[in-house]
N, C-alpha and C positions, 0 to 999 in steps of 0.2 A: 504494500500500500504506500503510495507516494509520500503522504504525510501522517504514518503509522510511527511513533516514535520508539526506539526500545531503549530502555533502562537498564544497564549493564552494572553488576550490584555485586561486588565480591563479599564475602561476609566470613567471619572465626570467631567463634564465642560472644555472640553478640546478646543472648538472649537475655540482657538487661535492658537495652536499648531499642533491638528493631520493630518490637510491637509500633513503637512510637512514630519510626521509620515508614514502616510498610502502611500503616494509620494516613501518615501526610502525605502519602502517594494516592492512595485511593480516593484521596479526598482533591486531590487535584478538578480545578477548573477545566482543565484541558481531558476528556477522558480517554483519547485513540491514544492511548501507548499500551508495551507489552514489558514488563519485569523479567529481565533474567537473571537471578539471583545462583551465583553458586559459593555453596559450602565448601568453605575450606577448610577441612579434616577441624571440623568443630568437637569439643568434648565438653559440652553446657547441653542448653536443650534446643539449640537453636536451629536442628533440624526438624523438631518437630512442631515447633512453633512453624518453620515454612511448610510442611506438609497439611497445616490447619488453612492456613492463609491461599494454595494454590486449590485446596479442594474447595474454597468458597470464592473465587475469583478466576478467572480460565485465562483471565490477562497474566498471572503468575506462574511463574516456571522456576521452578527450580531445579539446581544439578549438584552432583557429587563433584567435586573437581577430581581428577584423572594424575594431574600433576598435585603440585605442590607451588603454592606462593600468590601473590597477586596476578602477576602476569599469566601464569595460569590460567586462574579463574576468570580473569576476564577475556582471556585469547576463547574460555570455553562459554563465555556468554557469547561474545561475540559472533563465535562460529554460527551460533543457535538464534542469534539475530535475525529478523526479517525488515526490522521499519527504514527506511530512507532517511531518516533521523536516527542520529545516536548520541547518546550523552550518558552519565556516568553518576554512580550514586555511590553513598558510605552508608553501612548497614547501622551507624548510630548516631547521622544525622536527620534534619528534619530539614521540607521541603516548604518554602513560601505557598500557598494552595493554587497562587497565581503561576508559578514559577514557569512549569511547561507552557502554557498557553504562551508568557509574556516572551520567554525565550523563543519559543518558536515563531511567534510572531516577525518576532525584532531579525532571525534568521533566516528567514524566508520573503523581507522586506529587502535584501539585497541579492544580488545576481552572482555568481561565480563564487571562491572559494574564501569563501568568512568563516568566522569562528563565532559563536554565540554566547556571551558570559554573563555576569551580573555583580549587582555585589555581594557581600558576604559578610558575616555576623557573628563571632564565635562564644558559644555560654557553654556555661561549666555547672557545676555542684556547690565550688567556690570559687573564690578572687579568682580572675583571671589575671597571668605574667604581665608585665605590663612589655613584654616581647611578642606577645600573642596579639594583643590592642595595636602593635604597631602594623605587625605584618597584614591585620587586617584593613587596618586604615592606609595604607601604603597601596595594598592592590585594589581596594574603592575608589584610591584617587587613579590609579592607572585605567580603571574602568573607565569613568567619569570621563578621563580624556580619549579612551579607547586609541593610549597607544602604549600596550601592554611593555612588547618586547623591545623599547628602550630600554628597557630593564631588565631586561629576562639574566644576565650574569648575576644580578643581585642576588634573586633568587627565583621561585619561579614565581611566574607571573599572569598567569592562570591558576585559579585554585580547585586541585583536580576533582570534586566532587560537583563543579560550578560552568561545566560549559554544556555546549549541544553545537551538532557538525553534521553537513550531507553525508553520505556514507560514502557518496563518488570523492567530495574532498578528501575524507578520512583515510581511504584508499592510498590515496597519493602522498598521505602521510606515515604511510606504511601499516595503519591502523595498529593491535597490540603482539605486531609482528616480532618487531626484537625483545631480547633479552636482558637489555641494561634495566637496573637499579641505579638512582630510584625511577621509575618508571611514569609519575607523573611531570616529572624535571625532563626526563628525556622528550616524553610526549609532546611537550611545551616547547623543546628547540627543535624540534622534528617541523609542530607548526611555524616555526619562524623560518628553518629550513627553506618552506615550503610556500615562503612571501601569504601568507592566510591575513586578511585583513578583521581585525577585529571590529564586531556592533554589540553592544552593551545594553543591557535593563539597567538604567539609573534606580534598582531601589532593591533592597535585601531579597532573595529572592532564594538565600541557603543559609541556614542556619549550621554552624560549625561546632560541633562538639568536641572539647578537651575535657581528659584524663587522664590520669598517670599513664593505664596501661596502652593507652592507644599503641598503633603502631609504630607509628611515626616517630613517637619518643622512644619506642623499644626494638624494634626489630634492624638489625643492625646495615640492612639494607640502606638505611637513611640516614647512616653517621657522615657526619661533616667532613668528612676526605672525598666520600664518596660523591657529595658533590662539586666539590671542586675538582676530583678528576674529569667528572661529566663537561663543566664548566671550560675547561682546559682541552679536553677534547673537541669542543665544538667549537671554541674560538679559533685553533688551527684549523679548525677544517672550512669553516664560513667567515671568518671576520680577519685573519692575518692576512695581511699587506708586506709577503716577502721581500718587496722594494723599499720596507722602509722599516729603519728601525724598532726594536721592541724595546719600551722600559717596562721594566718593572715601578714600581712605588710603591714601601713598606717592608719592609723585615719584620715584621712579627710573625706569629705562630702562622699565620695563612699564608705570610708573604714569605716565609721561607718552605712552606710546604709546595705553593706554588712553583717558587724558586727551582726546587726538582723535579717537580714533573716537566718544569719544560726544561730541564737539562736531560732528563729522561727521553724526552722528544727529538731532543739534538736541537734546539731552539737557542740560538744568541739571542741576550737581552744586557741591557743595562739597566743596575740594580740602582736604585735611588733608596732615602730614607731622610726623611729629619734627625733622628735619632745620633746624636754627639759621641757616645757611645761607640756606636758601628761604624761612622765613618770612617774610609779610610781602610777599615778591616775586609780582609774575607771572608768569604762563607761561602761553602761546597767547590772554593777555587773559583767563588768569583766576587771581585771586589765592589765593596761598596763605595757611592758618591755621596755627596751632597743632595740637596735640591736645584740649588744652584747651577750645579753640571747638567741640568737639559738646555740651560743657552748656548751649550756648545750644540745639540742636538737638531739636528735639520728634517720638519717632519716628523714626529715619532709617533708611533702608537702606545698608548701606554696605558699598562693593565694597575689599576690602583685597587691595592689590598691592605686597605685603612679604614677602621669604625671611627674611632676617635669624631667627637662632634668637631674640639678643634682646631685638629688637624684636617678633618673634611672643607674645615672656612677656609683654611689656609691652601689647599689645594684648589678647592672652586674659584678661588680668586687669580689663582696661577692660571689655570686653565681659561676662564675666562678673558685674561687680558691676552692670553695666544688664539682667541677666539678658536679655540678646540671643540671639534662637534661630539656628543654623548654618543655612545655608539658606532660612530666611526674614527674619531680621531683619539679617544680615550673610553673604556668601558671600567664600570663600579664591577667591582668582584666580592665587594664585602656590600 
């Protein structure tokens, strides 16, 4: 069906949450979609709770997964997919009632290959980090301007429980064909890969739940190296400009892990740092400069791996008076 949407829903021990889940799906404004939920080797009740759920709804499908992992499970939704829409669900989130209609709307208001998103809203049990408030507000405002993958090294810039896609686009994205972890980071540079123009619902439209045990926090597929390898993979592959040089900027814990993987790569760079300390010195046999040492630099691309607020002022004000573009003349890594 042309505008049959399917729900692709990995799910493990969920059965504190997905009543709540599979509740704000049924309840959707928009009612032509299809759930494909698969269990990933769950050991709670959370298959029987989907066995109660599919015999009273024929829109519901659930599966055993075959493999093991997220990619997996949704490589086994997918397969089992029929609608010309696809977008992607978390078994302990909840869904705005509007969400599909509005998404689909705003996705099918444009021609050729969009991405459909929205924004996002994360609750908890308790406080929320006040890291969790940022990242959500950081990818609203990216929404808002729907232009996501200026950012996409930051982190991802898509939030993988929060989009919807043709399935012809999705194709050409390789759909949940590879194997990299983490799988919605790679998803997210696969659509920037793939020039995918973003259209945006200006309004909550996914509600995010945090907890300890989520995955995200625990399964080690999503430890912080692993995205910066992803991240360093795909700037040599799409963003380096072999004709001109590479800086580095930052020796901290990111900027010296970075530092090896692209010596790992066989990548020349020049390392920079504010840091008094390091100047001067080597590190992996390669020495550090100044800040000062890029007015020798003609050109450069340069990957900045610095939080520090600021040191970020101090860098945006360098950058701006070389009138450096985001994304092509320098990319945020942190």
């Amino acid at each position: 069906m042309s505008d049959l949407i399917s729900i692709l829903m990995p799910t493990r021990n969920a059965d504190k949450y997905i009543t709540d889940c599979l509740d704000s799906i049924i309840k959707q404004t928009e009612q032509n979609w299809e759930l494909l939920v698969v269990n990933d080797h769950s050991e709670d009740g959370t298959e029987n709770i989907l066995k109660q759920y599919q015999n009273s709804d024929k829109r519901i499908k659930y599966f055993n997964n075959t493999g093991r992992g997220i990619i997996e499970a949704l490589r086994l939704a997918y397969t089992n997919s029929k609608g010309n829409l696809i977008t992607r669900m978390d078994s302990d989130d909840l869904m705005e009632s509007t969400k599909l209609e509005k998404m689909k709307t705003a996705l099918l208001s444009k021609e050729g290959d969009f991405l459909a998103t929205a924004f996002v809203k994360y609750f908890a049990d308790k406080p929320l980090g006040d890291g969790y408030i940022k990242y959500q507000d950081w990818l609203n405002e990216l929404a808002e301007k729907e232009n996501n993958f200026t950012e996409i090294y930051k982190e991802c810039v898509i939030a993988s429980p929060c989009w919807m896609i043709r399935r012809s686009t999705f194709e050409k994205c390789e759909a949940f064909r590879p194997n990299t972890y983490p799988e919605d980071y790679d998803l997210c540079f696969r659509f920037y890969e793939n020039n995918l123009k973003i259209v945006s619902v200006k309004e909550v439209m996914h509600y995010w739940r945090d907890y300890d045990t989520r995955a995200s926090r625990t399964d080690e597929h999503y430890a912080d190296n692993r995205f910066l390898q992803l991240k360093i993979d795909y700037f040599c592959k799409l963003d380096k400009d072999e004709k001109r040089p590479l800086v580095l900027w930052g020796a901290g814990k990111k900027g010296k892990f970075l530092a090896q993987l692209l010596i790992e790569k066989k990548k020349k760079f020049i390392w920079v740092c504010n840091n008094e300390k390091k100047i001067g010195k080597s590190i992996y046999d390669v020495k550090l400069f100044g800040v000062k040492h890029l007015e020798n630099i003609e050109k450069p691309q340069i990957i900045i791996a610095v939080a520090a607020k600021d040191a970020i002022q101090e860098i945006n004000q360098h950058l701006t008076k070389k009138n450096s573009q985001n994304a092509k003349d320098h990319f945020y890594f942190c």
